[in-house]
N, C-alpha and C positions, 0 to 999 in steps of 0.2 A: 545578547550573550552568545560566546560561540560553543560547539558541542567540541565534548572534554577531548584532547590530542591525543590519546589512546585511542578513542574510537575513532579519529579521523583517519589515524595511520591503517588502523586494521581496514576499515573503510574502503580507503583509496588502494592499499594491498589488493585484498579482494577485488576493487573495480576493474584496476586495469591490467591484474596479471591472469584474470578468469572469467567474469561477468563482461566485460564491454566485448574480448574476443570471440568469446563465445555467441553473444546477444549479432555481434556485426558481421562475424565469420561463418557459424557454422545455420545460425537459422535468418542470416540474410536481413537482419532486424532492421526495420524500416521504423521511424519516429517522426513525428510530427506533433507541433504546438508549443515546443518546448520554450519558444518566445512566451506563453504564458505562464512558467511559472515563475513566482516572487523566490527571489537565491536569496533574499533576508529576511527574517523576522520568523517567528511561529506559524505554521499553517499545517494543516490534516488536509492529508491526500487522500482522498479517496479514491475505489477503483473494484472492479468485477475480479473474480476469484475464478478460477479453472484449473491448476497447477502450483507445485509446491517451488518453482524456479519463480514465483508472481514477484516475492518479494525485492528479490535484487534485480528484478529487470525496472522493475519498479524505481527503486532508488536509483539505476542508471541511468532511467532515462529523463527522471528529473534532475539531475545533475547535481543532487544535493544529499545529505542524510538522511535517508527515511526512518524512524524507527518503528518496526511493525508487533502488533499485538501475535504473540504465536501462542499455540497450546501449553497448558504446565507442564504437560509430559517431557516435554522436550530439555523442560530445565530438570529433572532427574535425570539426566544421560550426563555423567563425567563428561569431560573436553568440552563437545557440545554446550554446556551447561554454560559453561565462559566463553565458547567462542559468539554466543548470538547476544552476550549478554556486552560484549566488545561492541559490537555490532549495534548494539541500542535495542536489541529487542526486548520486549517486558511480559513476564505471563500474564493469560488468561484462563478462565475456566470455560472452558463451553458450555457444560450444559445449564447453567445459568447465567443472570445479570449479572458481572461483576465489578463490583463498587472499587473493590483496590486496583484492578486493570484502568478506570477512567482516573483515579486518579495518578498509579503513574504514568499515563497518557497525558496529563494536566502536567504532570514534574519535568516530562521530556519536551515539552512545549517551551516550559519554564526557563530550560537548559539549553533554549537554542534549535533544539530538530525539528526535524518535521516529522510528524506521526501518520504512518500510514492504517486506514483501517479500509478493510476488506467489506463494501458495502453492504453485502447479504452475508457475509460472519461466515461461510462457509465457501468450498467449491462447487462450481455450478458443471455437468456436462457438457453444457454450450456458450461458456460464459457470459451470458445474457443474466443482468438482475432480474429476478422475477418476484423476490420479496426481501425489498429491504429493510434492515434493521436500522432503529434511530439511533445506535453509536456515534457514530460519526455525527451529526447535529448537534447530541446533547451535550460532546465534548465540545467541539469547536463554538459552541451558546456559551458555555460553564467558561471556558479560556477566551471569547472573543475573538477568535481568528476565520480564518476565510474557508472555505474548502475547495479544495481541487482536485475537480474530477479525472478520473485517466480510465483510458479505455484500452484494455491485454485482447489482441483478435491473434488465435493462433495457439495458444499457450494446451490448449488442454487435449492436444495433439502430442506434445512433447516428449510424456508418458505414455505410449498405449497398454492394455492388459497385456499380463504378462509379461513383459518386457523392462528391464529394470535399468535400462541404454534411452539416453533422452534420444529420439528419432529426428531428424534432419528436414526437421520442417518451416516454413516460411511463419514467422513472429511480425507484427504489426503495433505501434502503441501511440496512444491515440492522445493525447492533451488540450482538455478543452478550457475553458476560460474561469475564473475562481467566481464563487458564488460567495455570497455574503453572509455572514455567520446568521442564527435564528436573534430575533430581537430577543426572546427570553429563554427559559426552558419549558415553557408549558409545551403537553401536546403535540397541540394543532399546529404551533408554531414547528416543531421538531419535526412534524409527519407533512409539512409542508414543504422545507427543506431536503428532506428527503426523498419526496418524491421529484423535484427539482431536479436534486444532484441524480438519483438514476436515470430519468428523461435522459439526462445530458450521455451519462455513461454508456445508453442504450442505444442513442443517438450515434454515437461517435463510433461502437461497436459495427452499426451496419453497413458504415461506409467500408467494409472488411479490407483488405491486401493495400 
């Protein structure tokens, strides 16, 4: 299935009259792996968290539609509210498990995207995973799809305090090779997977610039 022509246009809007400029212009964005990602079928991106610019670098540089879990708050903001929901994003609750974010995580799958989720559920000050959450396994177990890792070196530079001007810094993104979904949802299998896929995202982070 392909994702709905509304979000393609806003999409590719967004990609190439501000994201790719920005990403290849102003912080020099350097990409690599991008031969491994699959441009067909279902698959959950995973990838390390440091910066609120994570998500559209994200889907730029895998060259496809990512749709990423964001905060609910964010869908109580008029405009905002449609314009991310264009975009394929879906709420989440933070401060607990939420059962209706996996499964429209499962529906966006369903529809064609790719789902991106943020490995440790939050941002990190040196985006290094240090505790990852099973998200990402339990959906891609639950829909049978792949994951693929991606590694943001740079990102949590972009902001510094105070400062409300993303700064002029060198960005790096890192694509490593898809991992096989968990054979079931138990556990062991989930926390198996998971430590897996952050190996890999931690892996790809060191190799920095």
């Amino acid at each position: 299935m392909r994702e709905p022509k509304k979000n393609l246009f806003f999409y590719h809007l967004f990609k190439w009259s501000i994201v790719s400029p920005m990403l290849h212009g102003y912080f020099r964005g350097r990409i690599y792996g991008v031969e491994n990602v699959p441009q067909e079928g279902p698959l959950v991106v995973a990838s390390n968290h440091a910066s609120n610019f994570d998500p559209p670098i994200v889907s730029n540089c895998v060259c496809r539609p990512v749709a990423f879990m964001s905060k609910e708050e964010l869908f109580k903001i008029p405009i905002l509210k449609q314009a991310i929901e264009l975009y394929g994003a879906y709420p989440v609750k933070r401060s607990s498990a939420d059962r209706s974010a996996i499964k429209a995580a499962i529906s966006s799958l369903n529809e064609g995207w790719a789902v991106g989720i943020f490995l440790q559920g939050t941002r990190t000050l040196d985006g290094k995973v240090t505790e990852p959450k099973l998200g990402a396994a339990m959906i891609a177990a639950k829909a049978k799809v792949p994951i693929l890792p991606v590694s943001l070196w740079g990102t949590e530079k972009i902001l510094q305090k105070g400062s409300s001007f993303p700064h002029l810094v060198p960005v790096t993104v890192r694509i490593g090779e898809a991992i096989d979904p968990p054979s079931s949802s138990k556990r062991d299998e989930l926390q198996s997977v998971t430590e897996k896929c952050a190996e890999a995202i931690n892996s790809l982070h060191a190799l920095g610039r």
